[in-house]
Each structure stands twice: as structure tokens, then as C-alpha cells.
C-alpha positions, -999 to +999 in steps of 0.1 A: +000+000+000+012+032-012+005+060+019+033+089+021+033+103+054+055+129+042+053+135+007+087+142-007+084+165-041+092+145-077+129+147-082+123+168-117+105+199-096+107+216-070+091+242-046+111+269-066+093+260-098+057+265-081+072+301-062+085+318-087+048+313-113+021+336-107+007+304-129+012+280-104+003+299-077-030+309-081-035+271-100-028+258-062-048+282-044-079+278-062-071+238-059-066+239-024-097+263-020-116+237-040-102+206-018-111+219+014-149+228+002-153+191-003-147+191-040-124+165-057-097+182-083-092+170-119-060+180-134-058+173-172-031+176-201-004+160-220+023+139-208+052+153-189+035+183-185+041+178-144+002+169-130+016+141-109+041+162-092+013+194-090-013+170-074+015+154-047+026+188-042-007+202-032-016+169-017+015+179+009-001+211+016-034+198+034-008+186+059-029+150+058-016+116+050-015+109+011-024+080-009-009+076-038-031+054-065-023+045-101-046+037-123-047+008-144-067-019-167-067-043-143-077-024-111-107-041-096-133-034-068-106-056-043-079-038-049-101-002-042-122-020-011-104-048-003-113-086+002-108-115+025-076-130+019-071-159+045-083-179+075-067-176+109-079-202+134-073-207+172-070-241+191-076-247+226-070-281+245-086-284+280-066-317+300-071-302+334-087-332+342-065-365+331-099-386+322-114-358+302-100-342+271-116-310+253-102-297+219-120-258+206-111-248+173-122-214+159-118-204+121-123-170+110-116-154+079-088-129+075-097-093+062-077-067+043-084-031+035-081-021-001-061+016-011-097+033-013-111+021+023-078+026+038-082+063+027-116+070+031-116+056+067-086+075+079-090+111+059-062+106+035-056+128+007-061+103-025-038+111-058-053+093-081-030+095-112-045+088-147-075+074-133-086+069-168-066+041-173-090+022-150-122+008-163-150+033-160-172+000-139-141+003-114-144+040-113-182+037-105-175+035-063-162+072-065-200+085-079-211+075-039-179+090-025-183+125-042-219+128-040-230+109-003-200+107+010-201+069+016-183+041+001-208+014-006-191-022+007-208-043-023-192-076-034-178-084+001-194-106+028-188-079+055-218-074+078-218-039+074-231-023+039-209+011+037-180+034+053-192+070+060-161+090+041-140+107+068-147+144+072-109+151+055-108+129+025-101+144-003-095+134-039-072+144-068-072+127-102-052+130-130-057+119-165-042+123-200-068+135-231-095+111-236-073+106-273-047+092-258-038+054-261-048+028-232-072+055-216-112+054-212-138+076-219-147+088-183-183+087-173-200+125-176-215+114-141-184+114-128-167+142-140-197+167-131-189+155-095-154+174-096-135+202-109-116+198-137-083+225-144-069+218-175-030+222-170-010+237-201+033+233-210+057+255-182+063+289-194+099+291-200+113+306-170+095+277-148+110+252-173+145+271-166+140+265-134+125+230-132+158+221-152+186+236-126+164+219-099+176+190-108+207+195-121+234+211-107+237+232-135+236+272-140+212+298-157+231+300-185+231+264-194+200+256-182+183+283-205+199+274-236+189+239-233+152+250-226+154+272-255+163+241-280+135+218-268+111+247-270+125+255-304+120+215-312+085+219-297+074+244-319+089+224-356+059+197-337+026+199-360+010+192-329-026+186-319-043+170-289-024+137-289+010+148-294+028+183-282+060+177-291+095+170-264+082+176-235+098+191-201+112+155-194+136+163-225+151+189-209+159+174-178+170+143-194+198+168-215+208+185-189+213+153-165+228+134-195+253+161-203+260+168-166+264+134-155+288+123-185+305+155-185+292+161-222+299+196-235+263+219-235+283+233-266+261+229-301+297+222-321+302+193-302+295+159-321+282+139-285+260+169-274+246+171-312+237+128-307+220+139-274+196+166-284+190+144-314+185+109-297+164+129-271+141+151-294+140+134-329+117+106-316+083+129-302+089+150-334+086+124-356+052+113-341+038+142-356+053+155-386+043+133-422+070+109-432+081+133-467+088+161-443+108+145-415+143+144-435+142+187-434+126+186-398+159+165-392+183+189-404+160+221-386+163+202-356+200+199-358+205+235-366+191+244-336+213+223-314+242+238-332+228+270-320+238+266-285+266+286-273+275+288-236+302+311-218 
């Protein structure tokens, strides 16, 4: 079971990032406004856009334990409720008297809490990240959560019927477009029940910053490598299933170049492979196949680009 007691930010951002945008800041304020009215929060974008590490870092702000759930095909109403996974039985042997023997034997079956119970029972703060990568039937329990605040027991052989929700439970999802692979349509019924912020790409001075929060790297550095995988972001014909290298690209250059002491110079022949093995790949998920040889060159022109110090 995944509960964080202290939620320690994603390794890719940190508080600095959130700080420094009037974007961010007011995006977490309304969230946390939202949370403690008793409304779940739906953040929603493209990958590596950073609505895991937004939802665990608001999550940390409620100052309650945090749940983190991923969602998946295969999540069923045990893994959310839980189920009865065993026996445990007792055995007692009465011989007080010599002539007279006595043998008691109790059997009763062992019970486990699923994430969801766990949570609701306690008041933990539930990430559910991409939640629609679970079947919209396993979804279903969280229409009684939002809306009576109970989670309905069905499908177990426990006596009682429902939990009432603990007065500081609190939900928030995050999911991809509804277009992208190995999601779900989620159910309208659900969605009316919570408030959905769409989240858009850093500006660039958060992705600046993002980048040295990782890195040990400077402004200088760190800027010019933003610029190139904003510059590659942009030669993306993008639309709603693919926005080009993402903020993951320029962390990944920046650690890659730091870590094997790779030149952030665009002359050299290693940091040229990097931006290219790094950023070739999303751009060629959306750009026609007769057009990717000059997107090729574009992209290595702007790696050349880069000059530091």
C-alpha cells in the first residue's frame, strides 16, 4: 500500500518552480480552496506536462496523510475495497482433568483493506493519477464517495453495507486526453462531480527553473537547453495527442550532459547525438513521413545553435 506520510516532491521539480509562477500559484490556491470545500480536483493535459508532481505537491499542503493510486486496466473493486484473503484459526486443548480431554477450534476469515477504504476511513488525501486508465465500472464506487459521501461495501461478505467518508478525505485525479492510447472515456456522471483544471506546457522561466532543480547546473546552461527543446516543440505539427518533447527532455539533456561530463556546446559531435537521440523521436510522431528528413536537419541546426560562456 502506497501512503506517504511525508510527501517528498518528484525529483524533476521543486518548490522553486511552483514560487516563482504567478501560474502555479493561483492554479494551487484555487485547488486547495476547492479541496477543502469538499470538491475533488481534476488536473488534465499531455504527458510530462508535471500533473503528478502538481497534485503530490498540493496533496502535501493539506498537511494530511497521502495515498498515492495508479490507475490501471486491471484495477478491480478488491484492490479499491479490499477482500478477505485468508483464514486464521485458534485451538484450545482443555486436559485439566486427566480422564477428560476437550479440543475448541475457531476459524475465521482474515480481512484486508483495499487503497480506497484505507483512505476513506482514515482522511487521506487520494492522488489518483491517470485514473482513466482504469475501467469506467471500477471507477463507479467514487460516484457514492463525491456525492454521499459513503463508500458502498458491495461484493464483500462484510456485515456492514458502507464506510461514511472521513470528514478530511479528499481526492485528486489526474488523466491524460480522452485521445490518448490505453485510456477510457470517463463517465459524464463522474466528471460533473469534480473540478476539472486543465494544465498547459511551463512557461519558459519555470522550465528554466525546473531544469537547474535537478541539475546542478547554472542559468546559463539551463536556458539554452530549454530554448532548443522549446524550439524542437514548436517544428511539432502538434494537436491533442502529441505536443512535441516535453519538459522531461530537458531534464534528461541536462542530466545526461552533466552526468557524463558532455559539453552543453552545439559544435560538439556527443552533445549534437543527445539533443537528437532525445528530441527526434516525439517530433517524428507528428510530422508526415516526406517532411521528416528537413525537420531532421531544422532540428539539428538548432542544437548547433547553442553557445555557452
Amino acid at each position: 500500500m502506497t501512503v506517504l506520510k511525508e510527501v517528498r516532491q518528484q525529483p524533476h521539480i521543486n518548490n522553486e518552480v511552483y514560487k516563482h509562477s504567478s501560474y502555479y500559484q493561483g492554479l494551487i490556491k484555487r485547488s486547495l480552496r476547492y479541496l477543502s470545500s469538499g470538491y475533488p480536483v481534476h488536473f488534465t493535459g499531455p504527458s510530462g506536462i508535471g500533473k503528478t508532481t502538481l497534485a503530490l505537491h498540493i496533496a502535501k499542503q493539506r498537511n494530511r496523510p497521502v495515498m498515492l493510486l495508479n490507475g490501471n486496466k486491471e484495477l478491480s473493486n478488491e484492490d479499491l475495497i479490499g477482500a478477505f484473503t485468508g483464514y486464521q484459526s485458534s485451538k484450545v486443548k482443555d486436559n485439566f482433568i486427566r480422564t477428560v480431554y476437550k479440543t475448541e477450534e475457531n476459524v475465521t476469515e482474515s480481512w484486508t483493506d483495499g487503497k480506497l477504504l484505507e483512505a476513506v476511513k482514515h482522511g487521506y488525501t487520494l492522488v489518483y493519477d491517470e485514473f482513466t486508465r482504469s475501467q469506467p465500472e471500477a471507477n463507479n464506487i467514487f460516484l457514492s464517495i463525491l456525492e454521499e459521501r459513503i463508500l458502498p461495501l458491495y461484493g464483500t461478505k462484510r456485515r456492514e453495507s458502507f464506510v461514511r467518508v472521513h470528514p478530511e478525505f479528499s481526492v485528486i485525479f489526474t488523466s491524460n486526453p480522452a485521445e490518448y492510447a490505453g485510456v477510457f472515456q470517463s463517465q459524464d456522471a463522474l466528471l460533473d462531480r469534480m473540478v476539472t483544471l486543465p494544465l498547459d506546457q511551463m512557461d519558459h522561466q519555470a522550465e528554466v527553473t525546473a531544469v537547474i532543480s535537478k541539475t546542478s547546473l547554472s542559468r546559463e546552461p539551463a536556458e539554452a537547453i530549454v530554448e532548443f527543446v522549446v524550439t524542437a516543440r514548436e517544428l511539432c505539427k502538434s494537436n491533442d495527442q502529441v505536443q512535441g518533447p516535453s519538459l522531461r527532455a530537458s531534464i534528461m539533456i541536462a542530466e545526461m550532459a552533466e552526468k557524463h561530463d558532455i559539453p552543453i556546446d552545439g559544435n560538439d559531435e556527443e552533445f549534437q547525438e543527445l539533443c537528437l537521440d532525445i528530441t527526434w523521436f516525439p517530433l517524428q510522431t507528428c510530422t508526415p513521413k516526406e517532411e521528416q528528413p528537413q525537420l531532421k536537419e531544422k532540428l539539428l541546426d538548432a542544437c548547433k545553435k547553442i553557445k555557452v560562456g
